[in-house]
C-alpha positions as CSV (number, residue, x, y, z in Angstrom):
1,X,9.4,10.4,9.8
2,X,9.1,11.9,6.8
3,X,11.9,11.0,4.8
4,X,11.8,7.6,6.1
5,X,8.4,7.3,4.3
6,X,10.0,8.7,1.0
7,X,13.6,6.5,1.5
8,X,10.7,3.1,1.8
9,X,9.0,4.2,-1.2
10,X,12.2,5.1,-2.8
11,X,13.0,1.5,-2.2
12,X,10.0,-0.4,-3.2
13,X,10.5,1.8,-6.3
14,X,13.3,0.8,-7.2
15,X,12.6,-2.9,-6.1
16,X,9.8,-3.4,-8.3
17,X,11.4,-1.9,-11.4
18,X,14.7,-4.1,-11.2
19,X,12.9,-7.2,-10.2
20,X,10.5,-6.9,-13.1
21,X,11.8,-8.4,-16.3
22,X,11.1,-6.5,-19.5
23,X,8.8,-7.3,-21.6
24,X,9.9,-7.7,-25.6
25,X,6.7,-8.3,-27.0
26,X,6.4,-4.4,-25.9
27,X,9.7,-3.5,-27.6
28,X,8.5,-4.7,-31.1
29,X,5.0,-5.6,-31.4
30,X,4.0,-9.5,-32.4
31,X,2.9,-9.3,-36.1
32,X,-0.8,-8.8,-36.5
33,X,-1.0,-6.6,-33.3
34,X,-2.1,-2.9,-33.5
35,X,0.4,-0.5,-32.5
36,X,-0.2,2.3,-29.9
37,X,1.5,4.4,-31.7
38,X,3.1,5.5,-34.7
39,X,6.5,4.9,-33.6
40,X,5.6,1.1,-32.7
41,X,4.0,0.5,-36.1
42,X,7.2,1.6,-37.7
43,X,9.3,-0.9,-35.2
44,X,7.3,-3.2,-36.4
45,X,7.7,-3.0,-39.8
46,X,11.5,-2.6,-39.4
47,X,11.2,-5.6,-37.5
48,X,8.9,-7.7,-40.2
49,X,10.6,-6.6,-43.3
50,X,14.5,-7.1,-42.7
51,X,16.2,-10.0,-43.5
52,X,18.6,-10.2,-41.1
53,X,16.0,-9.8,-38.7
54,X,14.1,-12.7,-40.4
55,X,17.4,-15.1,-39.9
56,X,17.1,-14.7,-36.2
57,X,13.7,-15.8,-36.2
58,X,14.9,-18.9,-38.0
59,X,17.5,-19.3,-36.0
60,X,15.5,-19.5,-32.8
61,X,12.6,-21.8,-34.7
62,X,15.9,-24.1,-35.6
63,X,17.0,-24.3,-31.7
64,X,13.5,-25.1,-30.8
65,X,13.4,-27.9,-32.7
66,X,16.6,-29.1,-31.7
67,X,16.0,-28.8,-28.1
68,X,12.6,-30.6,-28.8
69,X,14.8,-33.1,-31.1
70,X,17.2,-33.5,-28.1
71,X,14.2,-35.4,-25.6
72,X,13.5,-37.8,-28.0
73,X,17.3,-38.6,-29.2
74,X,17.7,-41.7,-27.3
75,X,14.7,-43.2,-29.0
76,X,16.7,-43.4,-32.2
77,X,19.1,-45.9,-30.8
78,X,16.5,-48.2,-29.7
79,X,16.4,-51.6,-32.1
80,X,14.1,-54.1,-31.2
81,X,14.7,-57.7,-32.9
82,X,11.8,-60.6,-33.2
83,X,13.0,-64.0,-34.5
84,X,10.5,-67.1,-35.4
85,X,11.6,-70.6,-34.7
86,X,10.8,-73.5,-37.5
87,X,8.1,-74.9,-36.5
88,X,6.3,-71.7,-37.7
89,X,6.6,-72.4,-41.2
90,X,4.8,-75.7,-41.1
91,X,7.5,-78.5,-41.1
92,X,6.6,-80.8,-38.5
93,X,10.0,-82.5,-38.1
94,X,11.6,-79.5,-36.5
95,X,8.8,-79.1,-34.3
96,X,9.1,-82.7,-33.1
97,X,12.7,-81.7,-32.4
98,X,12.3,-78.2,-31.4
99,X,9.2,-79.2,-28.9
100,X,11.1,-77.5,-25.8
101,X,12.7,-74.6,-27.3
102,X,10.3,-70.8,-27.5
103,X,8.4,-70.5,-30.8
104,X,9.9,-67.0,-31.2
105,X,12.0,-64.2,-29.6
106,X,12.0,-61.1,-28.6
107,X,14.3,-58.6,-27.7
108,X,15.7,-55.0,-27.3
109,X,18.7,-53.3,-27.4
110,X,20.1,-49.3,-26.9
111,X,22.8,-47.2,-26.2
112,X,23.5,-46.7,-22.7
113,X,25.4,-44.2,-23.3
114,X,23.0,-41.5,-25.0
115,X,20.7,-42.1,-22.3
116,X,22.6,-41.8,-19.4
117,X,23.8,-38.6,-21.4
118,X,20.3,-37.2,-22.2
119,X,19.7,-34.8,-19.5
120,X,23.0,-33.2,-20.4
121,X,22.2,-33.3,-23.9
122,X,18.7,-31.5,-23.2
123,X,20.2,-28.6,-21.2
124,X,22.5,-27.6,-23.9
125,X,20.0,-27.8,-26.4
126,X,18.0,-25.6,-23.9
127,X,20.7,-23.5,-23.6
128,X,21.0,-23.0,-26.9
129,X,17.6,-22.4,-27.6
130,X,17.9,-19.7,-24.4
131,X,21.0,-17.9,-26.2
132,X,19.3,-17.3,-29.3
133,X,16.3,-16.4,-27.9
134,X,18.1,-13.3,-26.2
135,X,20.0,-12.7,-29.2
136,X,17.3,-12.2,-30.8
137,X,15.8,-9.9,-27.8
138,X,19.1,-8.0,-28.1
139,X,18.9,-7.4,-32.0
140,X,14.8,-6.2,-31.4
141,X,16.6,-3.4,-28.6
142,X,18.9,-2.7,-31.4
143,X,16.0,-1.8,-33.6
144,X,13.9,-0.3,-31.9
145,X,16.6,1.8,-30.5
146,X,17.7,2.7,-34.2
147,X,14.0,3.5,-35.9
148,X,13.5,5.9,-33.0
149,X,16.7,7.3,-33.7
150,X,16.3,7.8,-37.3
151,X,12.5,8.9,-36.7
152,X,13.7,11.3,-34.5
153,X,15.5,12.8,-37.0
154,X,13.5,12.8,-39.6
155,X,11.4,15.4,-36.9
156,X,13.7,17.6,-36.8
157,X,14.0,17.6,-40.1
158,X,10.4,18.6,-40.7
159,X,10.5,20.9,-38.3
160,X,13.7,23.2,-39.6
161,X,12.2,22.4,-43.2
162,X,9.5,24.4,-42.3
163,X,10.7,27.1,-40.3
164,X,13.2,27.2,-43.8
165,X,10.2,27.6,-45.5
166,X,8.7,30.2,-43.5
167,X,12.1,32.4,-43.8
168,X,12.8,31.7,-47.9
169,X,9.0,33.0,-48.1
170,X,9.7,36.2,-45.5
171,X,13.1,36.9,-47.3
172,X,11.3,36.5,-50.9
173,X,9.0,39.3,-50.0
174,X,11.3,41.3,-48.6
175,X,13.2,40.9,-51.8
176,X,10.4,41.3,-54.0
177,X,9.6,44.9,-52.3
178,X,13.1,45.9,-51.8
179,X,13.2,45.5,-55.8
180,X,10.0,48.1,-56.8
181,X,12.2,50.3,-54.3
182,X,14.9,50.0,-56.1
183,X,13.3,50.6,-59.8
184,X,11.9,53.4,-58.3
185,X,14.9,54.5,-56.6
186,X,13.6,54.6,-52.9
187,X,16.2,52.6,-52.0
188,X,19.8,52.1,-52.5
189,X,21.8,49.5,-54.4
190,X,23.1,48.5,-51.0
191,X,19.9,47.6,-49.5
192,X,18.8,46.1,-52.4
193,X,22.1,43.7,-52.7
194,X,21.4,42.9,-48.6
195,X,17.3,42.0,-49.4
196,X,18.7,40.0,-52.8
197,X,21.6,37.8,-51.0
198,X,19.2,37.2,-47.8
199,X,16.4,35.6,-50.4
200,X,19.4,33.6,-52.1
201,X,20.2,32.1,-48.6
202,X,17.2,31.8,-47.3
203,X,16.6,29.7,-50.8
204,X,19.7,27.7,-50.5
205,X,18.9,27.0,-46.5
206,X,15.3,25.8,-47.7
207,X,16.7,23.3,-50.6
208,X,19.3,22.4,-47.5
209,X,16.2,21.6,-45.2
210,X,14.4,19.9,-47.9
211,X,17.5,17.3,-48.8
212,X,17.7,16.9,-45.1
213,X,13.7,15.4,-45.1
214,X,14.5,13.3,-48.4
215,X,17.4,11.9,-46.9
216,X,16.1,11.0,-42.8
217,X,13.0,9.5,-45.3
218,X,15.7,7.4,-47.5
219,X,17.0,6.3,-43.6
220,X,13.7,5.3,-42.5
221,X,12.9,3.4,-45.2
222,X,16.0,0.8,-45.3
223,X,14.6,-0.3,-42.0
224,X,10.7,-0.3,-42.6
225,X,11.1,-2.0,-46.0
226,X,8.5,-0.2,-47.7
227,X,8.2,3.5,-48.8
228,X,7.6,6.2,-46.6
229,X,4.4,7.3,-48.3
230,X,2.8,4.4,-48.0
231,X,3.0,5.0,-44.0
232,X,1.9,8.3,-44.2
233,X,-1.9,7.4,-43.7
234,X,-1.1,5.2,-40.9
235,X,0.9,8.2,-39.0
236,X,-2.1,10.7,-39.9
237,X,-4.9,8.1,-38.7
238,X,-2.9,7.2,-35.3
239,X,-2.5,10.7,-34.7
240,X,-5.6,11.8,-34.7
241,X,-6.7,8.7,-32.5
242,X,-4.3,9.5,-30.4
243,X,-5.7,13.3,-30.0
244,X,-9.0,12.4,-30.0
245,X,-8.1,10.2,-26.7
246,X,-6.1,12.8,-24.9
247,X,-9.5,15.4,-25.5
């Protein structure tokens, strides 16, 4: 009994997250709306400040219109024509004449054609519309999918740049003690070259850590648009929001 309980919940598990389309105002957040996060603010700029990302837009504005453009087609093949007999224009002898005929017509013409053809003509231009519209869905996975990516990096670069840090600093005071040992000839020349070359890699490992940082940063910001310190408030002001929430 049991497992059947945990096989049906299994199931409506599973059933609800399939049948539940995703929702890509989540991905990358409409412009003007707060992010929950750091990492969305930053999607959101990526998203906001790239070109190519600003042709898509365009691109799905331009198939609106033409599927909008596409329900009113037939209208423009519409000619309507209104004729005025003689006796309008105040000469009585063709109105003697022309007592039986109408004083004016009216009539209308279009192309049969375009409207017997609209409804096809309307679902492409829906369709259209529809295909860029998840194009452009596709292209905000894509960078969402890529700011993590390079965030994500750019925290690990933080994080060895300060535990490279940590160790130039250990290995400098090592080297500075293991040098009044050696003036005072406590120690030998050997331990004094082993202390010396672990400070000059523990140096070059920092200045490795640090180029690391500059360059995830340089990443970042070729999708954000902007530089990276002028995001550096918004990242300290989230996450303390954010901490003072989960307290």
């Amino acid at each position: 009994m049991q497992k059947i309980i945990i096989y049906l919940l299994f199931f409506f598990c599973c059933h609800s997250l399939v049948g539940q389309p995703m929702d890509f105002d989540q991905v990358v957040l409409p412009e003007g709306q707060p992010a929950r996060n750091f990492e969305s603010h930053l999607i959101q700029l990526a998203w906001l400040n790239s070109p190519s990302n600003s042709v898509m837009r365009h691109r799905v504005n331009i198939a609106s219109f033409d599927a909008d453009r596409s329900k009113r087609e037939w209208l423009e093949d519409i000619a309507l024509t209104f004729n005025l007999n003689e006796s309008h224009f105040g000469r009585k002898d063709s109105t003697a004449n022309n007592i039986f005929f109408p004083r004016y017509n009216l009539g209308a013409t279009f192309n049969l054609g375009k409207f017997i053809n609209r409804k096809y003509n309307i679902g492409k231009a829906n369709e259209e519309l529809m295909i860029t519209e998840l194009e452009e869905n596709q292209q905000k996975l894509g960078v969402r999918a890529e700011v993590l990516y390079r965030y994500e990096k750019l925290k690990l670069a933080e994080q060895l740049e300060k535990i490279r840090a940590d160790a130039k600093q250990e290995a400098e005071q090592a080297y500075k003690l293991a040098t009044e040992r050696f003036k005072s000839d406590k120690i030998s020349f050997e331990d004094y070259n082993t202390a010396t070359e672990h400070f000059y890699n523990a140096q070059e490992a920092h200045f490795k850590a640090q180029s690391e940082v500059n360059q995830s940063i340089l990443a970042l910001e070729e999708l954000i648009g902007i530089a990276w310190e002028k995001v550096l408030p918004k990242r300290d002001a989230l996450e303390r929001r954010n901490r003072s929430k989960s307290n």
